[in-house]
Structures are given as C-alpha cells and as structure tokens.
C-alpha positions as CSV (number, residue, x, y, z in Angstrom):
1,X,-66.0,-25.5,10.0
2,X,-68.7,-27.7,8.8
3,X,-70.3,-26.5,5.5
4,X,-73.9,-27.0,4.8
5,X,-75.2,-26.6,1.6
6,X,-78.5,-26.2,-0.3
7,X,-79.8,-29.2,-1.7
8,X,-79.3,-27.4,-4.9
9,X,-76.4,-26.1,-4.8
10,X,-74.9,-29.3,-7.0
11,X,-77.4,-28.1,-9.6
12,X,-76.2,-25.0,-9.3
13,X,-72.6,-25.8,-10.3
14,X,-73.3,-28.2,-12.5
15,X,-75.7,-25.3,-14.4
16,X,-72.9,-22.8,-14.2
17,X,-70.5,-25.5,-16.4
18,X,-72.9,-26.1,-18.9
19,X,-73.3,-22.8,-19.4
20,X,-70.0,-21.8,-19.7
21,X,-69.6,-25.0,-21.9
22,X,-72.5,-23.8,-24.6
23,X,-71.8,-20.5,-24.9
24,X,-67.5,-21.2,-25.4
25,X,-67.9,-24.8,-26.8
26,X,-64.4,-25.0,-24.4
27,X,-64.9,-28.1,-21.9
28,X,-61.6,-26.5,-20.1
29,X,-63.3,-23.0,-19.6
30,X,-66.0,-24.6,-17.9
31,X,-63.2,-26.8,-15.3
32,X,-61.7,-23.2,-15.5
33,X,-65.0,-21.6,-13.8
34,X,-65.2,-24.4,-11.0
35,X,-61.6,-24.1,-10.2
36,X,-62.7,-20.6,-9.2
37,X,-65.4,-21.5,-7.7
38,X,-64.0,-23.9,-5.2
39,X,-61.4,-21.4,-4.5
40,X,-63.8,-18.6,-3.6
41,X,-65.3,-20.8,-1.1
42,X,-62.6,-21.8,0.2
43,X,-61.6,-17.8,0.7
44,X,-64.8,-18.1,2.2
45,X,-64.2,-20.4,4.3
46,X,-61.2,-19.1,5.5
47,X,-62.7,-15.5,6.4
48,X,-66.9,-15.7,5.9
49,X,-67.0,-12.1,7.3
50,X,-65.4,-10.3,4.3
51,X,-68.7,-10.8,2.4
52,X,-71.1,-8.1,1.5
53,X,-73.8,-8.4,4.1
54,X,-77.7,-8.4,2.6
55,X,-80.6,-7.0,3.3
56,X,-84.4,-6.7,3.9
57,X,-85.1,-10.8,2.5
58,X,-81.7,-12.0,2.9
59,X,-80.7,-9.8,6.3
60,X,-78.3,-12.0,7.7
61,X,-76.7,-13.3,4.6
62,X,-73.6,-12.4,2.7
63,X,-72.0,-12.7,-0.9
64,X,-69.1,-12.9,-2.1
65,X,-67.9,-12.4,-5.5
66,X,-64.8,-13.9,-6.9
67,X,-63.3,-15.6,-10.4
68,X,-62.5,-14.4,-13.3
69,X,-64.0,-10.8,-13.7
70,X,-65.8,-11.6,-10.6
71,X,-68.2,-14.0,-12.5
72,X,-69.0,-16.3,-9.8
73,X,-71.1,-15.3,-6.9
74,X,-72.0,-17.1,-3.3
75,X,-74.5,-16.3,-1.1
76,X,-74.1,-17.4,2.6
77,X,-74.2,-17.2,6.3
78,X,-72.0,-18.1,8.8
79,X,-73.2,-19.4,12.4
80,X,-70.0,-18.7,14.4
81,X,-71.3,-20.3,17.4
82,X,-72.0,-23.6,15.5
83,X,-69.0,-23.6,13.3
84,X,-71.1,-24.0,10.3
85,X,-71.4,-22.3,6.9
86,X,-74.9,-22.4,5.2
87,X,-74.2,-22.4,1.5
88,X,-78.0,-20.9,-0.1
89,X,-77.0,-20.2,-3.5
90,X,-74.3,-20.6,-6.3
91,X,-74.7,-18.1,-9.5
92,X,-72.4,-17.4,-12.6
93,X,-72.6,-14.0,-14.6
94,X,-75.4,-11.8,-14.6
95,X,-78.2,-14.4,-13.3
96,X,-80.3,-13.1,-10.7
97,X,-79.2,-14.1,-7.8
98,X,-81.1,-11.8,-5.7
99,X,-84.7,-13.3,-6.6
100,X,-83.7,-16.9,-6.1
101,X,-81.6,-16.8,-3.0
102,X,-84.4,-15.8,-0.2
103,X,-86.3,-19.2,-1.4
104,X,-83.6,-20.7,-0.7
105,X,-83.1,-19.2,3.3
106,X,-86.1,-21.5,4.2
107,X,-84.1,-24.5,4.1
108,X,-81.4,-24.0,6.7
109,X,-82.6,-23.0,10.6
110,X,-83.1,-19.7,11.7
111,X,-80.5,-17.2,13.2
C-alpha cells in the first residue's frame, strides 16, 4: 500500500515532539510519542477500515486513535482500488483536530 501524506504532516510530528518536549522537559517522552505514532500507522496500515468513519466535512475519512492514553490521533482515507493511504492530519492531545483536518482534504484527489 502506498502511503501519501499531507505536505504537513512532517510539521505535524515534528509539532507533536516539541510539545511533548516543553511541557516534560524529557527528550525520551517525546521519541516515546513517535514510537507510538509510527506504530498506530502502521496498525493502520495493516487494517485502514477499523477507523472511526467522519462526517458532513470529512465524509469519507477516518481516525484512529492510539498511544499512550490514546494521545495520538490520525485522520485518513483509504482508496482500496488504488492501494493508497491519504494521510490528512497528525494531532497529539486535545488539539482540534476536527477544524484543521477538512483544509487539509483539498490536497489529495477526490473519491
């Protein structure tokens, strides 16, 4: 399956490690949270229907929450008949993920 991500979604990670970084002055809490992070997406990966589907703006696309206390979130969609996953949006704790994400749609082609 070919992933496609957001041209932000590097920003994205690399905002969710500082974050953890300034608020736990812990350089290895903030490794901690990408470990997790590549291993939800790799869960998703492995089974991109298990998300929660959304709706009205984001019809079409899915989360998925995993981590530690289920701090990290992903939004995506998954074209089965191109074998691609469409990575919008990466977010960490109680950022609003829900505002940002349907800016982010317009990047990747239409269903």
């Amino acid at each position: 399956m070919q992933i496609v991500p957001h041209p932000l979604i590097e920003r994205d990670i690399i905002a969710m490690a500082e974050h953890v970084y300034a608020v736990s002055g812990d350089g290895n809490a903030a490794r901690r949270r990408i470990a997790e992070l590549r291993e939800l997406l790799g869960r998703v990966q492995e089974n991109p229907d298990l998300g929660a589907p959304l709706d009205g703006d984001l019809s079409g696309w899915r989360i998925r929450h995993g981590g530690k206390r289920r701090l990290v979130s992903v939004v995506y969609r998954h074209d089965a008949e191109r074998d691609r996953l469409y990575l919008a949006l990466i977010s960490f704790g109680g950022q609003d993920w829900a505002a940002r994400a349907p800016r982010r749609r317009e990047h990747f082609p239409r269903q």
